[in-house]
TIVEX-194249 format. One record per residue (C-alpha): residue number from 1; residue in one letter; y, x, z. Coordinates in Angstrom, 2 decimals, decimal comma. Layout:
<nodes>
NODE   i aa       y       x       z
NODE NUM  a       Y       X       Z
...
</nodes>
This chain:
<nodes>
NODE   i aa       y       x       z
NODE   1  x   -4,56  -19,71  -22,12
NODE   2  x   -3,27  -18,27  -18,85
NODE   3  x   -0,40  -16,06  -20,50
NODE   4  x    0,78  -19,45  -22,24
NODE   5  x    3,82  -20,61  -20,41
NODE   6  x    3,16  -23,44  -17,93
NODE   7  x    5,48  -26,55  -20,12
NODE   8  x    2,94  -25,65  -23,14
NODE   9  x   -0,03  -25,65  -21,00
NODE  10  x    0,90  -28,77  -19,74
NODE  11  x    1,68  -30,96  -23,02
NODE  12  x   -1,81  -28,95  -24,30
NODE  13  x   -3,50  -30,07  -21,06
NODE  14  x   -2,32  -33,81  -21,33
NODE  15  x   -2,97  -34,47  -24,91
NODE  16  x   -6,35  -33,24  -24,62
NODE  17  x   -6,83  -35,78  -21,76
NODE  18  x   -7,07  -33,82  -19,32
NODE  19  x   -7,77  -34,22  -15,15
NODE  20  x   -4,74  -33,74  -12,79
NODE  21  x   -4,67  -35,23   -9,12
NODE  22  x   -1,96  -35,92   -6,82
NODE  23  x   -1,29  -34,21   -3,38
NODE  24  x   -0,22  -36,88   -0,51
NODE  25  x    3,42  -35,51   -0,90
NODE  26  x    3,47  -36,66   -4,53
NODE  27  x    3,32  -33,27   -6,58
NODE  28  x    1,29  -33,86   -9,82
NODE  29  x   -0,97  -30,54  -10,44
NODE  30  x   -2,60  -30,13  -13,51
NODE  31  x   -5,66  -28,28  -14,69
NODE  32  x   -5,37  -25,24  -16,47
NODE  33  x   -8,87  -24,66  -15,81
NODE  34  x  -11,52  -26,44  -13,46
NODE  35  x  -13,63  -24,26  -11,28
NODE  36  x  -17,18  -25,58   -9,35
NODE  37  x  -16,70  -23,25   -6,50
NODE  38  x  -15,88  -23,84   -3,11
NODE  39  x  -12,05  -25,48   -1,60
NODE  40  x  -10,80  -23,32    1,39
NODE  41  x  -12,38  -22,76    4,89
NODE  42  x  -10,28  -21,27    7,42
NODE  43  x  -11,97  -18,62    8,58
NODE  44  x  -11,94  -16,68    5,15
NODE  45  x   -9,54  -15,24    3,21
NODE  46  x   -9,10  -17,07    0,01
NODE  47  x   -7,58  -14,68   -3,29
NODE  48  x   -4,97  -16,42   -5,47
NODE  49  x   -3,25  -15,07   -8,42
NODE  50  x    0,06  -16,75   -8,12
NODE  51  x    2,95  -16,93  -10,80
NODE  52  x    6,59  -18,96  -10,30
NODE  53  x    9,28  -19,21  -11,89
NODE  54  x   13,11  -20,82  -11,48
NODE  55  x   13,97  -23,76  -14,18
NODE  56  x   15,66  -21,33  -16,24
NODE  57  x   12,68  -19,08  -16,84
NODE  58  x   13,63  -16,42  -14,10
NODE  59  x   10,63  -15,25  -12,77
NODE  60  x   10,38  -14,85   -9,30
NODE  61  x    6,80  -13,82   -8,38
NODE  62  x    3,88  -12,39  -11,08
NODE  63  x    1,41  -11,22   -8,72
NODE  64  x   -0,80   -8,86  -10,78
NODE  65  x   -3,58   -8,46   -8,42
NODE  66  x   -5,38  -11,37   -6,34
NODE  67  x   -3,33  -11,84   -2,98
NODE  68  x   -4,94  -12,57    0,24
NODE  69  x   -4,14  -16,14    2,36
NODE  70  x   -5,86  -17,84    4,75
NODE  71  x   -5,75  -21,31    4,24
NODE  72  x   -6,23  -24,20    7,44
NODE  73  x   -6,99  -27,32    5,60
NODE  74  x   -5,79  -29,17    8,96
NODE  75  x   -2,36  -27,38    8,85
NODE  76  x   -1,62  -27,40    5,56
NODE  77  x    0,89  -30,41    5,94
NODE  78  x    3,12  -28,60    8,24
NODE  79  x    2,94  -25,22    5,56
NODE  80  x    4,91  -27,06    2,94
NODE  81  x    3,70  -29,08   -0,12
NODE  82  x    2,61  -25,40   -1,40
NODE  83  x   -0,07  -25,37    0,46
NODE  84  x   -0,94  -28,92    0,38
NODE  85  x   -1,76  -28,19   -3,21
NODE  86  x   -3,93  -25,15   -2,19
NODE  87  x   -6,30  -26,74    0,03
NODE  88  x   -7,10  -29,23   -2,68
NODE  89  x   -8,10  -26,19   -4,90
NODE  90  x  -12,00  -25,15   -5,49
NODE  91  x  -12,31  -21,26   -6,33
NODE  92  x  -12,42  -20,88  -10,01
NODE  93  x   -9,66  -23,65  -10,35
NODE  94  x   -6,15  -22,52  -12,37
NODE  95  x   -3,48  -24,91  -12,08
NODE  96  x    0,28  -25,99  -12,79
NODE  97  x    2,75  -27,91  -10,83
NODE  98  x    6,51  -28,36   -9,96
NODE  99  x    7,95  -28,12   -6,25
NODE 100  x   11,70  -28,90   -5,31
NODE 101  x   13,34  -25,75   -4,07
NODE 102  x   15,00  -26,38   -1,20
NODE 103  x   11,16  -28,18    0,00
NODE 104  x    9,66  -25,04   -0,84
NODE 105  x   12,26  -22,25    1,11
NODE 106  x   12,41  -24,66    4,04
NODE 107  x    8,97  -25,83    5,09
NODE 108  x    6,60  -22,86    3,17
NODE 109  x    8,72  -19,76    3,04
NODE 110  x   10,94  -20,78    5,56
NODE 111  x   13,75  -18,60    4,35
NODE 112  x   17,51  -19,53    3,11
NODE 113  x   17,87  -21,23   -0,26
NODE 114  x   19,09  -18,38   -2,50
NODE 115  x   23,03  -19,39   -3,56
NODE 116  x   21,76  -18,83   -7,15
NODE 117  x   18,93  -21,91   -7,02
NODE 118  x   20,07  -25,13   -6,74
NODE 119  x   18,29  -27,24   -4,01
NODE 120  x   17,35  -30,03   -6,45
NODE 121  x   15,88  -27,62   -9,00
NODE 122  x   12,09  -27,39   -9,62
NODE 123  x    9,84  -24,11   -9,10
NODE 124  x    7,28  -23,94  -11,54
NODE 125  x    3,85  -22,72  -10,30
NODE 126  x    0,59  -21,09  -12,10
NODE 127  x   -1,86  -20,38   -9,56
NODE 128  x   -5,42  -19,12   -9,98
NODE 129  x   -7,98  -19,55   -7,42
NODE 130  x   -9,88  -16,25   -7,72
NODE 131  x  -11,97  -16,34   -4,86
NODE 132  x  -12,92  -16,53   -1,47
NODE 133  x  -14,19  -13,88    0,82
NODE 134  x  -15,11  -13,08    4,87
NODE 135  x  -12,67  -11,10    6,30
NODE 136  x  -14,62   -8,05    6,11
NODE 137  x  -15,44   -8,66    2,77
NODE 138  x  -11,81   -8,45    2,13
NODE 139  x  -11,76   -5,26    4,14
NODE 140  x  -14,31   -3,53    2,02
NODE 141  x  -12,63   -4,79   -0,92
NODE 142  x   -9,39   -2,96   -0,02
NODE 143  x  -10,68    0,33    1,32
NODE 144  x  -13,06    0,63   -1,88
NODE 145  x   -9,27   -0,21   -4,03
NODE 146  x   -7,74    2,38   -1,94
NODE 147  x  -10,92    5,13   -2,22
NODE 148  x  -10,51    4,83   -6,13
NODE 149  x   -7,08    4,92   -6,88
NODE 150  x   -7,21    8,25   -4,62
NODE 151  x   -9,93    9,72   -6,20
NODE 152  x   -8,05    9,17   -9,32
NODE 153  x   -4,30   10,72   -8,19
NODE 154  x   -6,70   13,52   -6,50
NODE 155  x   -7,11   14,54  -10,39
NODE 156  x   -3,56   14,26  -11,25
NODE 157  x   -2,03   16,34   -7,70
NODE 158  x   -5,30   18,88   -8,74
NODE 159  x   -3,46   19,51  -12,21
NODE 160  x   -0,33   19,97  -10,74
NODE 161  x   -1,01   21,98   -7,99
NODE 162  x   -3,71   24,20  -10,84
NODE 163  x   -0,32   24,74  -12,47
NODE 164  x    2,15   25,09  -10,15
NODE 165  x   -0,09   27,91   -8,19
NODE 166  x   -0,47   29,17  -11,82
NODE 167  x    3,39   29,65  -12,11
NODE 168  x    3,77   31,20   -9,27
NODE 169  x    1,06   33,73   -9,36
NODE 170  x   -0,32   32,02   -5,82
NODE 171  x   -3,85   33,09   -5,40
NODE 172  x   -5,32   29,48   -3,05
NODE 173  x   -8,86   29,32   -1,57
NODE 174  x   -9,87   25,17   -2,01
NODE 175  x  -12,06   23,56    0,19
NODE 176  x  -14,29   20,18   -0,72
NODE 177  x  -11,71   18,13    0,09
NODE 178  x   -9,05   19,34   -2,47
NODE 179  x   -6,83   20,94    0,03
NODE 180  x   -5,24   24,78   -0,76
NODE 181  x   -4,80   27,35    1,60
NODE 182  x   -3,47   30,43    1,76
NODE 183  x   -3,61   32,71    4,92
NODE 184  x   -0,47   35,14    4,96
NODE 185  x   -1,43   36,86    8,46
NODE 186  x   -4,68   36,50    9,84
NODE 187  x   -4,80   36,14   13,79
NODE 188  x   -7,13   37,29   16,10
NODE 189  x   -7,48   34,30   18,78
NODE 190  x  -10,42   31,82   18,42
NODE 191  x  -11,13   28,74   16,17
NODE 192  x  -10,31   25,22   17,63
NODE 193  x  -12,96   22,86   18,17
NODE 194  x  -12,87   18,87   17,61
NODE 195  x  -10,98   17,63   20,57
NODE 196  x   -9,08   20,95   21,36
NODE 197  x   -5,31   20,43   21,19
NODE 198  x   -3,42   23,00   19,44
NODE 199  x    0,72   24,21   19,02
NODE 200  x    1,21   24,43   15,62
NODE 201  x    4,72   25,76   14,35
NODE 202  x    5,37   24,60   11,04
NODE 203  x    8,07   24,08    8,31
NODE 204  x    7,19   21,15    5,55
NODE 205  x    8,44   20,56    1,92
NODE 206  x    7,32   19,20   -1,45
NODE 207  x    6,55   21,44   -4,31
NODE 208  x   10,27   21,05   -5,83
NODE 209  x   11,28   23,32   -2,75
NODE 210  x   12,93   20,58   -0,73
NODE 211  x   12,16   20,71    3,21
NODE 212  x   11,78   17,25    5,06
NODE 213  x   11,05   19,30    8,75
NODE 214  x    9,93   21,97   10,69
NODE 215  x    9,30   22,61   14,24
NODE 216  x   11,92   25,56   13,98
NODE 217  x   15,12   25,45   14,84
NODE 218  x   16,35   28,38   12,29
NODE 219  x   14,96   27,08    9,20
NODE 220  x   16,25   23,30   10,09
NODE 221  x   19,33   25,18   10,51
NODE 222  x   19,11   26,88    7,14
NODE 223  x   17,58   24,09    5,16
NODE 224  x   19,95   21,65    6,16
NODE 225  x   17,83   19,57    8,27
NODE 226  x   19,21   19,90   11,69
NODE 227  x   18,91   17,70   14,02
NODE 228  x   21,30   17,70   17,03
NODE 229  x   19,92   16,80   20,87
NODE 230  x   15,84   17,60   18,94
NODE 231  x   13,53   20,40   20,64
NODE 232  x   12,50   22,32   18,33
NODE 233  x    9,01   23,81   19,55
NODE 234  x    5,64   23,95   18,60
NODE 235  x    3,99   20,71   17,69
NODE 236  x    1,07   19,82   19,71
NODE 237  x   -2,26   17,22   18,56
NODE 238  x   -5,31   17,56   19,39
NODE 239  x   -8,05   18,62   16,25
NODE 240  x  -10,15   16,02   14,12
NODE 241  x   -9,05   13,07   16,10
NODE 242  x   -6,64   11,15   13,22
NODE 243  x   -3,81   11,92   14,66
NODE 244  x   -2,30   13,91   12,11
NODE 245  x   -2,58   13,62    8,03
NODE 246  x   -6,00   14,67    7,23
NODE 247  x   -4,44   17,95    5,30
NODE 248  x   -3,60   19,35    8,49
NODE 249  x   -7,08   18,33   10,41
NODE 250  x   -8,83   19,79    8,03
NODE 251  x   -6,31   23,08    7,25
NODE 252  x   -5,56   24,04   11,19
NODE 253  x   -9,16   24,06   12,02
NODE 254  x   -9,59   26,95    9,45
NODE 255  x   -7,13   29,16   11,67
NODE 256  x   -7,38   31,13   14,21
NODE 257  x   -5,11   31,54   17,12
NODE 258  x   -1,74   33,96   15,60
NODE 259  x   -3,03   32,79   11,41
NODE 260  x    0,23   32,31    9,50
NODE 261  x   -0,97   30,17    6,34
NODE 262  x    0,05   27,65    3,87
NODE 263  x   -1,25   24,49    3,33
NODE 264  x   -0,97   22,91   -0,47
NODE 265  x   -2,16   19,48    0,56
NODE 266  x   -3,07   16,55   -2,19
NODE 267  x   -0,79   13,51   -1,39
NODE 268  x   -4,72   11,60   -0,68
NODE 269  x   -4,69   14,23    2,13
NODE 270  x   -1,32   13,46    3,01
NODE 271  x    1,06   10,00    2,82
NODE 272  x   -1,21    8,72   -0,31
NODE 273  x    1,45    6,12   -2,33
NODE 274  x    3,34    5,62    0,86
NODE 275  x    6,48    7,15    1,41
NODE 276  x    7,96    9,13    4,43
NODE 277  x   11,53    9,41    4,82
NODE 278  x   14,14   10,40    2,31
NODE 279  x   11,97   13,12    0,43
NODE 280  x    8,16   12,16    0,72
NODE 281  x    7,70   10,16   -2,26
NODE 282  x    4,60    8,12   -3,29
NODE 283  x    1,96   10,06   -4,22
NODE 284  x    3,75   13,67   -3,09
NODE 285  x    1,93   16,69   -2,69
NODE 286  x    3,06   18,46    0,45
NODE 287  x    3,10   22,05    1,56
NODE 288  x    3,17   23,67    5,11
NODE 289  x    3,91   27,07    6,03
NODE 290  x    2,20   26,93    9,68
NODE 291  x    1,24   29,36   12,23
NODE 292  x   -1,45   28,63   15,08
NODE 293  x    0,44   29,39   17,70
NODE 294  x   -2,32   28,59   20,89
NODE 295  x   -5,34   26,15   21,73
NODE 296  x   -4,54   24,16   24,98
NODE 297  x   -6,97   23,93   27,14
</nodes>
């Protein structure tokens, strides 16, 4: 019933007699589907799938996954009718209801009217309450989202880095991780330990060839990635600490002191599905020709 449009739920939901109530502000919300769970405390973090649309059928928000609000059933009156309606909501609950636009971009998203809405026009809104969780609940939700969707593009940057070291005839050692190394010159100084800062020289692009920096000022130069009034040295960090992508805490503490190597790193080891700059896509694998260039003590 939920991919039904909200003007046939509601004749369906009428003629079958069905419950609506009535927030203080006068919107009329009725029941797609009553739930027996809990309405919102303020100290968790209550999951709504929420769908609205213009009068004309644009649709302005179709939020695929559950998003996270808190909801403070004493404020909810100065949040905008919007939320009025959510506090009145028990988990399980999926509703439908009208709000006047210019109500709804003034007291809830308190944001300009768009020129394209008129202020008198209705927003029509599906919302399902999903559920409600502690805060760290929702933490562990996210981070176990986030360890599964890289596990899975870890198998897809694996087959394209199997194949593009394939094309190229690159012979890579792989560690546990997934990361790819090569060592082009092998150095004679020490290891770094955890907590040692190193100076790392280094020159970065994605597999398509395209550079996005490097700590040297000829290949900048030459790639086309200069940067007037920027010192182009060694970059310093110290080892294991997070301060870095985890490709490079994991691939510079392989080195020794002098090692010139290349790093093949899995975007999960890298940005993940963020972006960096003009060239680091979502989900790009990056590469690093480094060289160790000292441990500071």
């Amino acid at each position: 019933m939920r991919k039904l449009g909200y003007i046939v739920l509601a004749i369906i939901m009428v003629a079958c007699g069905s419950n609506t109530f009535e927030t203080e502000g006068g919107t009329v919300v009725t029941y797609v589907e009553k739930g027996d769970g809990e309405t919102p405390v303020d100290s968790l973090v209550s999951m709504f799938k929420i769908k609205y649309t213009t009068e004309n059928g644009f649709v302005m928000m179709d939020a695929n996954e559950p998003m996270p609000l808190k909801i403070d059933p004493n404020n909810a009156v100065a949040q905008g009718e919007l939320f009025e309606v959510l506090t009145q909501l028990r988990t399980g609950d999926s509703v439908g209801f009208e709000l006047v636009a210019s109500e709804l971009f003034e007291n809830t998203f308190r944001a300009p009217l768009p020129d394209s809405i008129p202020a008198d026009s209705k927003i029509k809104f599906e919302i399902a309450y999903i559920d409600q969780l502690t805060e760290q609940g929702y933490y562990d939700m996210v981070a176990e989202k986030a360890e599964a969707a890289a596990e899975k593009q870890m198998v897809i940057d694996n087959e394209l880095l199997d194949t593009y070291l394939e094309e190229k005839g690159i012979d890579a050692q792989t560690t546990e991780s997934g990361l790819r190394y090569v060592i082009k010159e092998e150095g004679t100084g020490p290891k770094p330990e955890v907590g040692q800062s190193v100076k790392v020289n280094y020159a970065g692009y994605v597999l398509s060839g395209e550079y996005f920096d490097t700590s040297i000022e000829s290949i900048a130069k030459e790639q086309g990635i200069y940067r007037e009034g920027r010192v182009y040295e060694p970059f310093t960090f110290p080892i294991g600490q997070g301060r870095v992508i985890k490709g490079w805490d994991e691939g510079i503490a392989l080195l020794n002191v002098g090692t010139k190597a290349t790093l093949y790193i899995p975007s999960p080891l890298g940005y993940g599905s963020r972006s960096s700059g003009n060239v680091i896509k979502p989900n790009s694998i990056l590469v690093f020709d480094v060289e160790l260039v000292d441990i500071v003590e």
